[in-house]
SEROSE-988714 format. One record per residue (C-alpha): residue number from 1; x, y, z. Coordinates in nm, 4 decimals, m for minus. Layout:
residues N
+-----+----------+----------+----------+
:  nr :        u :        v :        w :
+-----+----------+----------+----------+
: NUM :        X :        Y :        Z :
...
+-----+----------+----------+----------+
***
This chain:
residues 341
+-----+----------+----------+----------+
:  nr :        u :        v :        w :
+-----+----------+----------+----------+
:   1 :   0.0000 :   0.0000 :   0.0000 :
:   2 :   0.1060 :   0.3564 :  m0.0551 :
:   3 :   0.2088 :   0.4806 :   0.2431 :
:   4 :   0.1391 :   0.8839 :   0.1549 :
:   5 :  m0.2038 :   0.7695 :   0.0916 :
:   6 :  m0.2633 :   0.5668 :   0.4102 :
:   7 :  m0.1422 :   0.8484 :   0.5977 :
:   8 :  m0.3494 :   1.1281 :   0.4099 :
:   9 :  m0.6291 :   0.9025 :   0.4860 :
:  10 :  m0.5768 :   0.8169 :   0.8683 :
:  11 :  m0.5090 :   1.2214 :   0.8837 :
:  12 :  m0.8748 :   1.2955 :   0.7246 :
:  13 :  m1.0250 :   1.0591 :   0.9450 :
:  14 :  m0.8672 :   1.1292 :   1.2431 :
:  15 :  m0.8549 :   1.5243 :   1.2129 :
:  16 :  m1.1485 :   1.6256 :   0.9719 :
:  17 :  m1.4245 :   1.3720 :   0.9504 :
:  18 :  m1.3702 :   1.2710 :   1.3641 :
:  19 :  m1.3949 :   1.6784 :   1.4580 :
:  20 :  m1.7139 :   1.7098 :   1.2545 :
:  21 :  m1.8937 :   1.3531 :   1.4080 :
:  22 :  m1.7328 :   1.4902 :   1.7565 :
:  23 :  m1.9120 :   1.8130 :   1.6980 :
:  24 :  m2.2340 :   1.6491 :   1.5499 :
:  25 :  m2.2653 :   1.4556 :   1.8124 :
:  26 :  m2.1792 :   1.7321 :   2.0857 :
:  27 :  m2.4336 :   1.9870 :   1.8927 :
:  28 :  m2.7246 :   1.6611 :   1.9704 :
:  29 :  m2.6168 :   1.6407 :   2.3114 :
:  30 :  m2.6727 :   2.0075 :   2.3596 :
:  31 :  m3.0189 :   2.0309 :   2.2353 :
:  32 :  m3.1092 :   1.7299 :   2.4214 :
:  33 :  m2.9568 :   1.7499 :   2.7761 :
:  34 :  m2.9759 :   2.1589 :   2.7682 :
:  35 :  m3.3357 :   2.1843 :   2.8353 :
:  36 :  m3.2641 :   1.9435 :   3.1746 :
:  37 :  m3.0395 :   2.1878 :   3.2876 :
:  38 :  m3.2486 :   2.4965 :   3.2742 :
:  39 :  m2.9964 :   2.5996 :   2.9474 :
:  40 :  m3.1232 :   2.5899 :   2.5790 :
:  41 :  m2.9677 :   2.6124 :   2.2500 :
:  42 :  m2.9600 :   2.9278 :   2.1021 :
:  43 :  m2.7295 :   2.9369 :   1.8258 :
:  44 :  m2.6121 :   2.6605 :   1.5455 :
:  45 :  m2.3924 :   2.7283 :   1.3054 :
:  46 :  m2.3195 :   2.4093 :   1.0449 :
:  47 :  m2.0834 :   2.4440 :   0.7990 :
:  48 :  m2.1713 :   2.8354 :   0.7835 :
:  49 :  m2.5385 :   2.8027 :   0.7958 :
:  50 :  m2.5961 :   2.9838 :   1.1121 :
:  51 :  m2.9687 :   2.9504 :   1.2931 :
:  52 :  m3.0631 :   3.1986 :   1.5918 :
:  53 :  m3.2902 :   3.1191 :   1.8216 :
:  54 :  m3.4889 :   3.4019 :   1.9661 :
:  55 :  m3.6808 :   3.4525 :   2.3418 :
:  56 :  m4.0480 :   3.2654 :   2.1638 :
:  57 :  m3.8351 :   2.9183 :   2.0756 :
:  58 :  m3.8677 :   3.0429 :   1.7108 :
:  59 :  m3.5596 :   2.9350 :   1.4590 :
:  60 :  m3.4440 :   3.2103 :   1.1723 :
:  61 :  m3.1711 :   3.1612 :   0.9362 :
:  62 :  m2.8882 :   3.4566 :   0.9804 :
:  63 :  m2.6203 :   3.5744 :   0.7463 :
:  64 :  m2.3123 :   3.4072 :   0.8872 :
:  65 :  m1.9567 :   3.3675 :   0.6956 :
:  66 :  m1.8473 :   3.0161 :   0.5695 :
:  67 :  m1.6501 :   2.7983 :   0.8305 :
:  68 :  m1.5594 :   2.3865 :   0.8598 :
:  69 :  m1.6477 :   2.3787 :   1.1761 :
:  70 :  m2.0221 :   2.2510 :   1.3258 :
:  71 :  m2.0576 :   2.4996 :   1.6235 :
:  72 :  m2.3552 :   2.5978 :   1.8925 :
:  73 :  m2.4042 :   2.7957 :   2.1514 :
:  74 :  m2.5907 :   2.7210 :   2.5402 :
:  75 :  m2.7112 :   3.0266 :   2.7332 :
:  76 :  m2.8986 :   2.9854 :   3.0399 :
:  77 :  m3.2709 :   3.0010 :   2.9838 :
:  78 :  m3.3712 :   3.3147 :   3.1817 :
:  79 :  m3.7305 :   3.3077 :   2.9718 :
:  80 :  m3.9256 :   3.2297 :   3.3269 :
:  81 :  m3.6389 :   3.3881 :   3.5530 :
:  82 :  m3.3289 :   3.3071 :   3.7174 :
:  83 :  m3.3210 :   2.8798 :   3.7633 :
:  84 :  m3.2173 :   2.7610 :   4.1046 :
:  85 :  m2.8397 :   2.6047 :   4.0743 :
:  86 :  m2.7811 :   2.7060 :   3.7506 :
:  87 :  m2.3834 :   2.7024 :   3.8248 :
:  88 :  m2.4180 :   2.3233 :   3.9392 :
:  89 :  m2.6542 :   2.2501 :   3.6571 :
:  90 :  m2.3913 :   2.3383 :   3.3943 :
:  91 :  m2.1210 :   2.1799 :   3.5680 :
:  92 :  m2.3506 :   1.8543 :   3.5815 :
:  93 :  m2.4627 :   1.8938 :   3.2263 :
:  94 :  m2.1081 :   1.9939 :   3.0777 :
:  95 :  m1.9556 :   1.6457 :   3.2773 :
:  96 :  m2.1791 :   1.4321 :   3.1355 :
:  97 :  m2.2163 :   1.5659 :   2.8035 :
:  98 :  m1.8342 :   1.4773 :   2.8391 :
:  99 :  m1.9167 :   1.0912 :   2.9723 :
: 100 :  m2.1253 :   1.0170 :   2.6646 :
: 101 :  m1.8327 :   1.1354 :   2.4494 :
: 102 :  m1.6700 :   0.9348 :   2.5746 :
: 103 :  m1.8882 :   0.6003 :   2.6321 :
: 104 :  m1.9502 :   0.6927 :   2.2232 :
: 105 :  m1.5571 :   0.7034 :   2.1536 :
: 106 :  m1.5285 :   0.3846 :   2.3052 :
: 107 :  m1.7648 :   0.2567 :   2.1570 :
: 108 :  m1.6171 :   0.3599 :   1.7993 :
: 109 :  m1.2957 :   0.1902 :   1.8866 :
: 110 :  m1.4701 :  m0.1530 :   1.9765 :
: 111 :  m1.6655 :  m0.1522 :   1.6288 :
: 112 :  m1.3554 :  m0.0551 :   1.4572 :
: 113 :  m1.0668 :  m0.2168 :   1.6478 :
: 114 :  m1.0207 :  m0.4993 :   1.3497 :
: 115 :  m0.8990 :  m0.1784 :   1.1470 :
: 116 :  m0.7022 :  m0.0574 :   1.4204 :
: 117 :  m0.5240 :  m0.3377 :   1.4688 :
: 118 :  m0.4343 :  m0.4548 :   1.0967 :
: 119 :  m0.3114 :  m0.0838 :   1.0727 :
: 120 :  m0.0810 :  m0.1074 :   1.3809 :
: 121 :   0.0001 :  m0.4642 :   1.2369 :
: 122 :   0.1214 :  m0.3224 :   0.9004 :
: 123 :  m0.1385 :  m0.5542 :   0.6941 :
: 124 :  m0.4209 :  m0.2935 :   0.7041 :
: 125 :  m0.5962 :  m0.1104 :   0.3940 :
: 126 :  m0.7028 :   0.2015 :   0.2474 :
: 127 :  m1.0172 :   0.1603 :   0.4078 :
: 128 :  m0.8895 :   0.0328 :   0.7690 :
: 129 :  m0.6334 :   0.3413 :   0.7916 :
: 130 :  m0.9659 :   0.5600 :   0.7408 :
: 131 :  m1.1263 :   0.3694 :   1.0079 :
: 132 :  m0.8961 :   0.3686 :   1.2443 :
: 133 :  m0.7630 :   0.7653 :   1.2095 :
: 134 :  m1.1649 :   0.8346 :   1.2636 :
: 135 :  m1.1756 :   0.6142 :   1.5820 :
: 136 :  m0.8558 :   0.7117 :   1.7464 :
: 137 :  m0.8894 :   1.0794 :   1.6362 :
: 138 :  m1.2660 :   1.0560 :   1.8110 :
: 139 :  m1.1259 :   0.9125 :   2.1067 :
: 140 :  m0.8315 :   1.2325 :   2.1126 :
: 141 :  m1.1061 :   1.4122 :   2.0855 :
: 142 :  m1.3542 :   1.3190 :   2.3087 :
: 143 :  m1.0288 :   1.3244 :   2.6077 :
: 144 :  m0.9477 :   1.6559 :   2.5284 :
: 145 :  m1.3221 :   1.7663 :   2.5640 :
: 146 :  m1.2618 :   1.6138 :   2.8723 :
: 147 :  m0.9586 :   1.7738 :   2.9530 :
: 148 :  m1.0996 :   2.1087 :   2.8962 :
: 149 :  m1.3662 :   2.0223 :   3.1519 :
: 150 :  m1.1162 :   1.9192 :   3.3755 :
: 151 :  m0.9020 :   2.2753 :   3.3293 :
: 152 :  m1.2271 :   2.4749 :   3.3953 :
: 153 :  m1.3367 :   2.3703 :   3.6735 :
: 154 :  m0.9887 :   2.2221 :   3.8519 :
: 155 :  m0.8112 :   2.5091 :   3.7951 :
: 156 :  m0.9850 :   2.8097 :   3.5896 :
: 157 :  m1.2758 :   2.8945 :   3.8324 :
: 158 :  m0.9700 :   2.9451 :   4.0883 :
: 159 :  m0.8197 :   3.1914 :   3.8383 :
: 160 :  m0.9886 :   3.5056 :   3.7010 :
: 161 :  m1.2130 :   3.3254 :   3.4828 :
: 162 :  m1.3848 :   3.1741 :   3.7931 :
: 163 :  m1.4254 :   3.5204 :   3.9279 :
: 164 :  m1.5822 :   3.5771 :   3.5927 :
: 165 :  m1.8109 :   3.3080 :   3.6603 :
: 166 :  m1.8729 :   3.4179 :   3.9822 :
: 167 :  m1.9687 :   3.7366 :   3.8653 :
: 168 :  m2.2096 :   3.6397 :   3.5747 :
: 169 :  m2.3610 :   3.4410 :   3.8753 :
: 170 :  m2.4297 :   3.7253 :   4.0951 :
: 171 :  m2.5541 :   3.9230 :   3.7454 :
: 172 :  m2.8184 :   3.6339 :   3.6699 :
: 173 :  m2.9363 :   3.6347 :   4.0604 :
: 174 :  m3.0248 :   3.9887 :   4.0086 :
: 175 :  m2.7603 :   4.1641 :   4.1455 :
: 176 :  m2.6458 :   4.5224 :   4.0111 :
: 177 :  m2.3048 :   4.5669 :   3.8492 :
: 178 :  m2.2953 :   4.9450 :   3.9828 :
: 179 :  m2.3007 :   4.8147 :   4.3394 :
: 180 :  m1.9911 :   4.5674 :   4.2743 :
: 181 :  m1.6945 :   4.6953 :   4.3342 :
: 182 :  m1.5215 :   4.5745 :   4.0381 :
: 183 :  m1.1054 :   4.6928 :   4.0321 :
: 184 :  m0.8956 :   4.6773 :   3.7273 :
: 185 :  m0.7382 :   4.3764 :   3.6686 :
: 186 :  m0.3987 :   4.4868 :   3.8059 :
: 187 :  m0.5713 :   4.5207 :   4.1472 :
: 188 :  m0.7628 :   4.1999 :   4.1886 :
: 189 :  m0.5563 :   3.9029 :   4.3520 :
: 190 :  m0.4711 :   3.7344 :   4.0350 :
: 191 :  m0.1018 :   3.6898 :   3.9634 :
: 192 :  m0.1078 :   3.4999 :   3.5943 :
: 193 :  m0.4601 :   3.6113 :   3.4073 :
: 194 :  m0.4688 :   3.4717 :   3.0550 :
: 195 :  m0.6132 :   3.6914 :   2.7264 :
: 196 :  m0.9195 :   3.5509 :   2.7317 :
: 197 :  m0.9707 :   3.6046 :   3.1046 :
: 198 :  m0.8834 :   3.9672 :   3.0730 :
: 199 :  m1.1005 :   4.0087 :   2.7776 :
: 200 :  m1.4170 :   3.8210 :   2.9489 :
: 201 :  m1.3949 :   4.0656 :   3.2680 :
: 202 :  m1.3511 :   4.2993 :   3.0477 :
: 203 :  m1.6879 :   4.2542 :   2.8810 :
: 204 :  m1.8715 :   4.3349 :   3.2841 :
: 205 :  m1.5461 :   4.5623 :   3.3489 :
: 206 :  m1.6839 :   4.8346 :   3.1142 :
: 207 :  m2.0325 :   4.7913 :   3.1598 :
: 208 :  m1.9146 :   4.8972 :   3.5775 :
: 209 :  m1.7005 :   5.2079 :   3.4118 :
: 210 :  m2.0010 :   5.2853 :   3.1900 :
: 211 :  m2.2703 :   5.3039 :   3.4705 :
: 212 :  m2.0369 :   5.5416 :   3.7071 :
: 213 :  m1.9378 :   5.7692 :   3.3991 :
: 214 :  m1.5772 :   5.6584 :   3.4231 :
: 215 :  m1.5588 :   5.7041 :   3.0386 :
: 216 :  m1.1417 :   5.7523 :   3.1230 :
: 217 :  m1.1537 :   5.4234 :   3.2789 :
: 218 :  m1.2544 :   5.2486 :   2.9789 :
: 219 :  m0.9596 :   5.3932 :   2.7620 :
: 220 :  m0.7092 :   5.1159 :   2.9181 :
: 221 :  m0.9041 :   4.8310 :   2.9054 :
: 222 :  m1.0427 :   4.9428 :   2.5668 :
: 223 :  m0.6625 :   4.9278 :   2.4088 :
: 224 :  m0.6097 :   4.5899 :   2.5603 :
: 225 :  m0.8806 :   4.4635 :   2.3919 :
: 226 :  m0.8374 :   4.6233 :   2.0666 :
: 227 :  m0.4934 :   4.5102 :   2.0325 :
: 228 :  m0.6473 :   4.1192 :   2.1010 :
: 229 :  m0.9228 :   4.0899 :   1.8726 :
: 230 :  m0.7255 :   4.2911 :   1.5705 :
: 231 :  m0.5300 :   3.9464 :   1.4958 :
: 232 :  m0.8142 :   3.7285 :   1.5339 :
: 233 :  m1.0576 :   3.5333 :   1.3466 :
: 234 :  m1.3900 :   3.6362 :   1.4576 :
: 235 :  m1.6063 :   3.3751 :   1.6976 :
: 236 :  m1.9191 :   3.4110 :   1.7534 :
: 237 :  m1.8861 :   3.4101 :   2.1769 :
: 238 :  m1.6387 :   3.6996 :   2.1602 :
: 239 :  m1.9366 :   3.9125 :   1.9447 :
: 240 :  m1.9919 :   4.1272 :   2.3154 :
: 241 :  m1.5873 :   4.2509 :   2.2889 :
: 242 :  m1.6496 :   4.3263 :   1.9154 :
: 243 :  m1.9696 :   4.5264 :   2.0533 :
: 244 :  m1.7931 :   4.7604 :   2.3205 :
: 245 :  m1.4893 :   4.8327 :   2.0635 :
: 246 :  m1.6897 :   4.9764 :   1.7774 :
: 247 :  m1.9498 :   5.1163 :   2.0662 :
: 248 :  m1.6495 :   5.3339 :   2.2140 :
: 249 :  m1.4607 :   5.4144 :   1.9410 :
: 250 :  m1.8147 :   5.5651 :   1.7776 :
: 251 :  m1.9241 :   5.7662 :   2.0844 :
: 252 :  m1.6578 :   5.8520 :   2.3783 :
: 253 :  m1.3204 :   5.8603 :   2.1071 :
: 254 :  m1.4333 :   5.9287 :   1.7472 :
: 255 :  m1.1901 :   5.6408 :   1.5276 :
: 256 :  m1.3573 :   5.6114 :   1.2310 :
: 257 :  m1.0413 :   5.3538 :   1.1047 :
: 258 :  m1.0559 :   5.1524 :   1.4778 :
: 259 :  m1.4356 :   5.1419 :   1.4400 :
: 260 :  m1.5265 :   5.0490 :   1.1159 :
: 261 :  m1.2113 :   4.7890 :   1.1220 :
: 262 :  m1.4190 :   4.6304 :   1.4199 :
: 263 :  m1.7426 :   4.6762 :   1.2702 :
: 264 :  m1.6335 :   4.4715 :   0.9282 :
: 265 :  m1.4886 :   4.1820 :   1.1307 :
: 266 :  m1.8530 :   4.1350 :   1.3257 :
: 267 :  m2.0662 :   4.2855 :   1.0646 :
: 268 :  m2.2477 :   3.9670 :   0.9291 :
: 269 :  m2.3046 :   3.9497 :   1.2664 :
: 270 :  m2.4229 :   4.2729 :   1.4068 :
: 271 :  m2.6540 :   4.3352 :   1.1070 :
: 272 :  m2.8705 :   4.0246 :   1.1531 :
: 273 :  m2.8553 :   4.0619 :   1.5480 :
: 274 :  m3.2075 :   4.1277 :   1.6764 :
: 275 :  m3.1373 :   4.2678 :   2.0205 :
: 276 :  m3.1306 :   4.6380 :   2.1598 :
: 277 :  m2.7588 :   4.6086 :   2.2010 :
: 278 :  m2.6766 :   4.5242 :   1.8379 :
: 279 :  m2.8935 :   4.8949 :   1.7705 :
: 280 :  m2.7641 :   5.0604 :   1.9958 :
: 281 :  m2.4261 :   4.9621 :   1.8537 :
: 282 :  m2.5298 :   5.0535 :   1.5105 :
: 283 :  m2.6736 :   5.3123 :   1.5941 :
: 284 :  m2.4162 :   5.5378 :   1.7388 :
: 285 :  m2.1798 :   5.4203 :   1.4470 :
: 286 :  m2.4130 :   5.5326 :   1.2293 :
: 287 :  m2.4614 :   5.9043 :   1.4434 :
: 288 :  m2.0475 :   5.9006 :   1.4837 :
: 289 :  m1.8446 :   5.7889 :   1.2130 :
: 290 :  m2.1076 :   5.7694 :   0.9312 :
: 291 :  m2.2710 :   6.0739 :   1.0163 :
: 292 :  m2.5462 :   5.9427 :   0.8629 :
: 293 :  m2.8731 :   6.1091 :   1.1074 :
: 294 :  m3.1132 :   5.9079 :   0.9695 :
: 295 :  m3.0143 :   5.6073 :   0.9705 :
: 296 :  m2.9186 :   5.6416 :   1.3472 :
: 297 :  m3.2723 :   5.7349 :   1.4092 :
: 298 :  m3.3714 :   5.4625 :   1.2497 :
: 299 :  m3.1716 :   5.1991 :   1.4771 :
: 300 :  m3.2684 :   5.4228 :   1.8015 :
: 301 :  m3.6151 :   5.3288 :   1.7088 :
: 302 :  m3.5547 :   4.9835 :   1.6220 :
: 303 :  m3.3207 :   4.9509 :   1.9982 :
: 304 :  m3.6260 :   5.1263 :   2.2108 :
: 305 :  m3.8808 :   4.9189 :   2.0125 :
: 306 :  m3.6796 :   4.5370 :   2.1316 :
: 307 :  m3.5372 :   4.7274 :   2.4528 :
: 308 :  m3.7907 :   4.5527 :   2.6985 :
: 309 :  m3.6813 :   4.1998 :   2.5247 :
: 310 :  m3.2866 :   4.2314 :   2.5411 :
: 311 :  m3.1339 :   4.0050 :   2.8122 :
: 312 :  m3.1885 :   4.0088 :   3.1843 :
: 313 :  m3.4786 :   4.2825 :   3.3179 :
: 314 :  m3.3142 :   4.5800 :   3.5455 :
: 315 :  m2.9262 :   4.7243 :   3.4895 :
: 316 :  m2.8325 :   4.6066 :   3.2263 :
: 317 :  m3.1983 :   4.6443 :   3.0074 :
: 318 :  m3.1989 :   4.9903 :   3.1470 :
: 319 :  m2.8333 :   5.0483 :   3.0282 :
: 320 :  m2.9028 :   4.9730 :   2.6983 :
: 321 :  m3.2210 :   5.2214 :   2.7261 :
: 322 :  m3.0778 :   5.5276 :   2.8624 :
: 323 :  m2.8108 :   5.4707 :   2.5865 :
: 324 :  m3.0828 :   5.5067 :   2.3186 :
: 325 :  m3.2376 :   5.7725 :   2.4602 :
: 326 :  m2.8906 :   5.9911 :   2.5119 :
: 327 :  m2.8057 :   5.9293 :   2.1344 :
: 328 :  m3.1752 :   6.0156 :   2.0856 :
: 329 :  m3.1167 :   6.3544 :   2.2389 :
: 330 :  m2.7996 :   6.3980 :   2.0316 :
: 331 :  m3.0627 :   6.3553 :   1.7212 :
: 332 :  m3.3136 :   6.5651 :   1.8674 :
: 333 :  m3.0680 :   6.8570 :   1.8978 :
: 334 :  m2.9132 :   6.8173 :   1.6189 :
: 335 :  m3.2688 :   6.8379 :   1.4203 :
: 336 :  m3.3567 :   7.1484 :   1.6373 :
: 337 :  m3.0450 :   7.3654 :   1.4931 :
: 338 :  m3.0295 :   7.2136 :   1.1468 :
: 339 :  m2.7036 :   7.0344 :   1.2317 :
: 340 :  m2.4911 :   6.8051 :   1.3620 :
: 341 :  m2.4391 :   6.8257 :   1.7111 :
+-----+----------+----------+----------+
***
């Protein structure tokens, strides 16, 4: 046998065909053991063709750029109010999503194990070096899944990110962000933070700054952010740092090269987003760099309209509302002398 062509074909299985049946399969488990959990599905995205799910359980196709990958995402299901244990239900619900990985990995190997072995044997085929590269890689796979579980909640939620989680906890149980006391990063008792810890805190960080007018607060953690998300590929559960970059560079530090840069990686994104936030974001974009009045009206109306729908009720709904209304008074002066404010 040709040995290029065993090993292309052990590759494909093991590192193509096994990450899409892994994520099938995951994507199944997910809108099966969510609803147990008090979480539901609320985005898919299959090979590119990306499904929302809105508040009423209805599905709607969105613009969404091409990808390999078979991707969803679980949000607590805050539809009839805050569940009981929701930190222990997704702890319980992530762990044994990761068990039936990996009872269905095993399971893989024991069907395919005659291919396995020929390969490791040196007598297999074309179609056993498939096989077995798509049962081992599953297996890989499925332990890494694993792994990752392991990481989070071993030795993340003791790290920044937990505080994150902690804090996303206290948000859901009704708590104000205002009243927190949230410090920079440099001040909290966390000696190695990650990237993606910084930029998650980040994401409530600003949302404190905003509420207490600290708009010269935001200009650090702003920067930090901008220079982490300019060399990335977009994913769709970073969309709320893409939000507060184009959001503050088109109100509190007019960059119309910073913000639209932002606004092209996110904008299949942003313009199929339903929620008050994606308007608001819009909208001020619109207001500031476009200078385009109208169509900033347009989106306030839109944002106020959907206002009373977007996330949790209280801080943050009213956030998002007096945000309208300040860039609605921007308008309304602006109409009163004839031009822009």
């Amino acid at each position: 046998m040709d040995f290029y062509m065993m090993s292309l074909l052990f590759v494909t299985g093991a590192f193509l065909v096994a990450i899409w049946l892994k994520e099938l399969l995951q994507l199944l488990l997910d809108l099966t053991l969510a609803p147990l959990f008090s979480y539901r599905v609320k985005m898919v995205s299959f090979f590119g063709l990306r499904f929302e799910c809105d508040t009423d359980g209805h599905w709607e196709r969105r613009p969404f750029k091409y990808s390999q990958l078979i991707t969803d995402l679980v949000t607590a299901d805050l539809r009839g109010g805050v569940p009981e244990h929701l930190e222990r239900k997704e702890k319980t619900m992530l762990l044994l999503r990761c068990m039936v990985l990996l009872l269905c990995s095993a399971l893989l190997l024991v069907l395919t194990w005659g291919s396995v072995s020929a390969l490791i044997g040196r007598r297999g085929n074309y179609p056993d070096a498939f096989l077995a590269g798509l049962s081992v890689g599953f297996a890989i796979h499925s332990l890494s899944s694993l792994g990752t579980f392991i990481y989070i909640y071993a030795v993340l939620m003791k790290r920044l990110g937990g505080y994150v989680s902690t804090l996303l906890k206290r948000i859901r149980q009704g708590e104000r962000v205002s009243e927190m006391q949230l410090l920079p990063v440099e001040s909290l008792p966390y000696q190695k933070t990650s990237k993606l810890e910084r930029m998650q805190y980040y994401n409530i960080y600003l949302m404190y700054l905003l509420e207490h007018g600290d708009i010269a607060g935001m200009r650090a953690p702003i920067r930090e952010m901008a220079d982490y998300y300019r060399g990335r590929e977009f994913l769709s559960q970073e969309t709320l740092g893409y939000y507060w970059l184009i959001f503050y560079y088109s109100r509190y530090e007019l960059d119309q090269r910073a913000a639209t840069f932002f606004l092209d990686k996110v904008r299949h994104a942003i313009t199929s987003d339903p929620d008050a936030n994606a308007k608001r974001v819009l909208a001020y974009y619109a207001f500031g760099i476009e200078r385009n009045n109208a169509r900033a009206q347009q989106l306030v109306h839109e944002g106020l309209a959907c206002v009373d729908r977007f996330s949790l009720p209280g801080e943050e709904r009213e956030l998002e509302r007096q945000l309208l209304l300040e860039l609605q008074g921007f308008l309304d002066k602006a109409a009163q002398q004839g031009v822009r404010a």
